[in-house]
N, C-alpha and C positions, 0 to 999 in steps of 0.2 A: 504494500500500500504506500504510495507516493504520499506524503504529510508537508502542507505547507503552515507555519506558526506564523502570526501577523499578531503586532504591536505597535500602540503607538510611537514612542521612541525610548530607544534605549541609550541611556545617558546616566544612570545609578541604579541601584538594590535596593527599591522598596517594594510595598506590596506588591504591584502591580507585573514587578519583575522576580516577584518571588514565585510566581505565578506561571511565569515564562519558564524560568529556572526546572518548575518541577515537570511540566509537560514537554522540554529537552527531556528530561532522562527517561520519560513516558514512549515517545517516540524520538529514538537516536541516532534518526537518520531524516530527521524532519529538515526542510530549510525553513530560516526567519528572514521572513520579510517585516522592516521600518523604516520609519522618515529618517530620523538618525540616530547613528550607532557610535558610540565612543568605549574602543574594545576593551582600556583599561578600568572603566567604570563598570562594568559589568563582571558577572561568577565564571568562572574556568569553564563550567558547564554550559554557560549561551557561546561563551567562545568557540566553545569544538562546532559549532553548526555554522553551517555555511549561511551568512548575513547578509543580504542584499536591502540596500536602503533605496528610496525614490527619488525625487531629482528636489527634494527639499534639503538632503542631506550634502546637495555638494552646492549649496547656496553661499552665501556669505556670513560667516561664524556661527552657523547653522549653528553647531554644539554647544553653543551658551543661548542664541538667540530663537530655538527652534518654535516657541511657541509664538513667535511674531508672524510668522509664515503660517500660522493658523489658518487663515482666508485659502490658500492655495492647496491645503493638504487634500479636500478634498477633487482635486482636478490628480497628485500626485499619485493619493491611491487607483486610482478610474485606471492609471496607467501600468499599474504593473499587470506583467504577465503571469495568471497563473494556469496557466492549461496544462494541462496531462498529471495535474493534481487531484487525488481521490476526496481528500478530507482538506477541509481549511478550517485550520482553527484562529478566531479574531481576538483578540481583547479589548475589550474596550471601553478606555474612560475617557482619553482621545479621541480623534479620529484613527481608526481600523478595521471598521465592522464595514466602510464602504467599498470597500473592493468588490469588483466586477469577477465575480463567480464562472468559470466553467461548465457548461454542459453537463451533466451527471455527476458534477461535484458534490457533497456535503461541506454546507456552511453551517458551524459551527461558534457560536459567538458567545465566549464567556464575559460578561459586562460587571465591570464594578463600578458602574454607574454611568446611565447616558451622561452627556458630555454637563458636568456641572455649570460651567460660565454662559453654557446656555438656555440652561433649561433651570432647576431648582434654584441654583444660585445668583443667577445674572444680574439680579440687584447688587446684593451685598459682593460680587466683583465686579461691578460697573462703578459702585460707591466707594472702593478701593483703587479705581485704576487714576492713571493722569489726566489732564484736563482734553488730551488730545486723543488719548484710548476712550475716557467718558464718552465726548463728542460721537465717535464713529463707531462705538462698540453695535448701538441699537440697529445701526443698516445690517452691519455684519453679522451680526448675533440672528437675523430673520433671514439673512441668506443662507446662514449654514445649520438655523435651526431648517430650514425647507428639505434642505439634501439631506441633513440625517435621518427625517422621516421617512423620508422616499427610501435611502440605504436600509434602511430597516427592514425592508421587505427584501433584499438581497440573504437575509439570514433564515436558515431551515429550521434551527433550533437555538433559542435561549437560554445559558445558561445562566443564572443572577447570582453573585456573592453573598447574596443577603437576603430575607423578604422583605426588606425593605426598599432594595433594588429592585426588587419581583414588582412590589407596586409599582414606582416608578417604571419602568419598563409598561404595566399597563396602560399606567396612565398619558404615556408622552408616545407611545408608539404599538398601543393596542395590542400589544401579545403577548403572551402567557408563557413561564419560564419556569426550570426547574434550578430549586435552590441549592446549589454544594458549596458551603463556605471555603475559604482563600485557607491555603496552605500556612501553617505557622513554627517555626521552628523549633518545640517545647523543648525538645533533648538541648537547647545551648544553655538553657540556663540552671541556676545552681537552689536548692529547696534547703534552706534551714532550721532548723526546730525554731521556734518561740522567746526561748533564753537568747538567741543571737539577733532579737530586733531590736532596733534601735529606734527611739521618739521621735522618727520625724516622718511626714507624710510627702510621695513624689510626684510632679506632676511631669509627664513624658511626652512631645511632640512638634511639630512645626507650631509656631508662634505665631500665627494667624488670627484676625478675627472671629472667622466661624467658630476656631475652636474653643471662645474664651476662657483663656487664659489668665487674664486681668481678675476672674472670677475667682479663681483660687487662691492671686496674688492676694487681692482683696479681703479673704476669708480669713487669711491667714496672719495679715496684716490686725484684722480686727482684737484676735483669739489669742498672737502671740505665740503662736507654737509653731516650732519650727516646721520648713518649707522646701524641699528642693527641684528646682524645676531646671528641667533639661533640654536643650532645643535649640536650634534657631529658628529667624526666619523675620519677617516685619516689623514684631513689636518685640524682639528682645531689646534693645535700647529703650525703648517704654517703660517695661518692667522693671528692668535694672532702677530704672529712677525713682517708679514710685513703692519699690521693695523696701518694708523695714526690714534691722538687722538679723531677724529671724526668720528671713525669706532669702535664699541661697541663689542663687539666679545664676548655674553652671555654665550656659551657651551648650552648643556644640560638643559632644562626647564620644568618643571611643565608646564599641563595645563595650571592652571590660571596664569603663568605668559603669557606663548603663546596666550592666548584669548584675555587679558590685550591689548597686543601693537598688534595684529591685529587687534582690533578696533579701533586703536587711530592712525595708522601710516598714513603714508600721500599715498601709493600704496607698495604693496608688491613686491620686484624683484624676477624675476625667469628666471636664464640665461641659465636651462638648457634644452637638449629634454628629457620627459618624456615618457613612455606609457599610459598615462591618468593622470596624475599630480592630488594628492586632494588637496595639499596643493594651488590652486590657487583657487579654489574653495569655503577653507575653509577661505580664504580673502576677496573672495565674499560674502558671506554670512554675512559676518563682516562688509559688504557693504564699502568694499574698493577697488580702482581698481590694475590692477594686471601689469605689466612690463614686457614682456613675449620676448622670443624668439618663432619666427613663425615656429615651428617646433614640431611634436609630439601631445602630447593630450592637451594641452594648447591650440592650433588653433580648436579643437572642444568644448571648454568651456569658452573661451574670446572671447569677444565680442568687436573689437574693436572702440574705440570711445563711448561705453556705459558701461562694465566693465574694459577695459582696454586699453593698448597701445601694440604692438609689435616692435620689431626689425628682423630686417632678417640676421644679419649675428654674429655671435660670439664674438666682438671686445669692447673693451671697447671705442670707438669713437661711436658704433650704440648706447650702451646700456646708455651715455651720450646725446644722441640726445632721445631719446627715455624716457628717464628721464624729460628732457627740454620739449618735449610735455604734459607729464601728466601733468605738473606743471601749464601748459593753458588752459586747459579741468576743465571748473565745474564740478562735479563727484554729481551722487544723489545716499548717500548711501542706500535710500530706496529702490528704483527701481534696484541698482544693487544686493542687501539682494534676493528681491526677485525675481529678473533671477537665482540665484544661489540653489532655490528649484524646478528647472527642474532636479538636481543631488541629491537628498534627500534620506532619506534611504527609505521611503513609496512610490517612483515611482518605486525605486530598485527592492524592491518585488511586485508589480503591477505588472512590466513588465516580471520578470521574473517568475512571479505563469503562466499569460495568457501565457507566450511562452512554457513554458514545459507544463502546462495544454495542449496545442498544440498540442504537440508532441506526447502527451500521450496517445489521443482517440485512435490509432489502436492497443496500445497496452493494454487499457482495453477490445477490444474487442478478443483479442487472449488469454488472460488470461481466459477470459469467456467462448471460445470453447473449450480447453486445461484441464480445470479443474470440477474434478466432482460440480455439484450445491454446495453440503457442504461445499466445499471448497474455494469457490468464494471469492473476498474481496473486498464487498459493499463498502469500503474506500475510494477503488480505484477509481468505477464510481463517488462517492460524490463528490470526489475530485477535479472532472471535471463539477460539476455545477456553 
């Protein structure tokens, strides 16, 4: 079976490329098709596959600047070639899911969310951008909200990282998805008894608005207990200023510092809605509990009263009260360690071999009437044993 993986750019290891990561080693002889690929930011494992990027990647500093060429991407997919391809697999929170399909192809589109700056978010990154992105964002944002509609019917099956992506997906492009959450690392991080935590609560992620961040700054500011928050991104210079001395404002960390105080902290905050959140995840696994706002992919991975606590509304008064609960709650970092390998990277490809395995039986069997015997690919049926 000929396998082509499509993303939107590869350019670091987050979610999205964790993602990539594991449906390499799924199929090891797939090629990746993206807009652009910067070989030393990515895992050894996207590297062994053969990368073909589209004509946004040999633009001008594409690799820092690729999301300006946003407008184009959509004309750049249309162009690639993918024929004599069985299976295409899409990702997409990008554009990726618009590629011009094949004759008896299977499109296959795992989505961790239609495209945010256009569709749920476009406010609140229209409200962030400069006066000259503001200005033009709304023409552009109705042109490329039209084509991802349309591309959407280029895709045979939806996969969603979340049911809350599953809504969305119904809601912005009318079709119905099955949900396999996003691959999570659990085995890198480190589970210690009780006696090795230490009193301070972490807050983990990019430094953006949506996430707010300032909510926690805030909470903790009020309450005096200490704080340590890890991250870049917009508002670390923000925070940094309005941090009292018991609010830690790290920046930017290495692993093994992030592994370090997620096992040691006393619960992780996360004030924000996510589309499948790993970083609460990757706290569980650290067998600590998590501080969540009841909103987004967090309410399908906390458990609360066994990994976690929630709050329901945004305020630094919920997420002080909600603070003050975990504080009462014994926590058993074993048992939460291991709720947290329901999200493992070996359920990740389980679930997703047997669902596209799935998918696939009608289409080994039309490969089969369509092609002379010589030409058949025994692969394909093996594939499905």
């Amino acid at each position: 079976m000929k396998v082509a993986i499509v993303h939107y750019w590869l350019v670091g290891m987050r979610g999205g490329e964790k993602v990539i990561e594991a449906l390499c080693r799924m199929y090891p002889d797939a090629d990746v098709f993206t807009h652009v690929y910067v070989p030393d930011a990515v895992s050894d494992e996207i590297r062994r596959h053969n990368v073909t990027t589209s004509f946004i990647g040999r633009l001008p500093r594409a690799a820092k600047l690729y999301q300006r060429y946003l407008p184009l991407m959509p004309l750049a997919l249309e162009q690639l070639d993918l024929r004599g391809y069985d299976l295409i697999i899409s990702s997409e929170s990008g554009p990726a899911k618009g590629i011009v399909p094949p004759p008896g192809a299977m499109h296959i589109c795992y989505c961790h969310s239609p495209m945010r700056y256009i569709w749920n978010m476009f406010h609140e990154y229209r409200k962030r951008s400069g006066p000259i992105t503001r200005f033009v964002m709304p023409v552009l944002a109705h042109y490329i909200r039209n084509w991802d509609s349309v591309s959407a019917n280029r895709v045979d099956h939806f996969v969603a990282n979340s049911e809350t992506v599953a809504t969305r997906l119904h809601r912005y492009y009318r079709r119905a998805s099955t949900v396999i959450h996003p691959p999570v690392d659990v085995d890198a991080f480190e589970v210690l008894p009780n006696g090795f935590i230490e009193d301070y609560c972490l807050m983990v992620g990019e430094l953006v608005g949506y996430k707010r961040p300032e909510l926690a700054v805030e909470a903790f500011n009020r309450t005096g207990r200490r704080l340590v928050v890890i991250g870049g991104g917009e508002m670390l210079a923000e925070l940094r200023r309005i941090a009292k001395p018991n609010v830690t404002v790290l920046g930017p960390q290495p692993f093994s510092v992030l592994r370090y105080h997620y096992s040691r902290c006393r619960a992780l905050i996360f004030p924000g809605e996510e589309d499948f959140g790993i970083v609460p995840v990757e706290a569980m696994a650290s067998g600590r509990p998590v501080i969540a706002f009841r909103r987004g992919g967090a309410t399908e991975t906390v458990i609360d009263g066994m990994s976690g606590v929630f709050f329901d509304e945004q305020s630094v008064d919920a997420l002080i009260a909600a603070e003050e609960r975990a504080r009462e709650i014994t926590w058993h970092p074993r048992e939460i360690a291991a709720y947290a390998r329901n999200f493992s990277t070996a359920v990740f490809e389980k679930q997703m071999r047997l669902h596209i395995n799935q998918l696939l039986k009608p289409l080994a069997g039309t490969i089969s009437m369509n092609m002379p015997a010589a030409q058949q690919r025994p692969a394909l049926v093996q594939s499905l044993a």
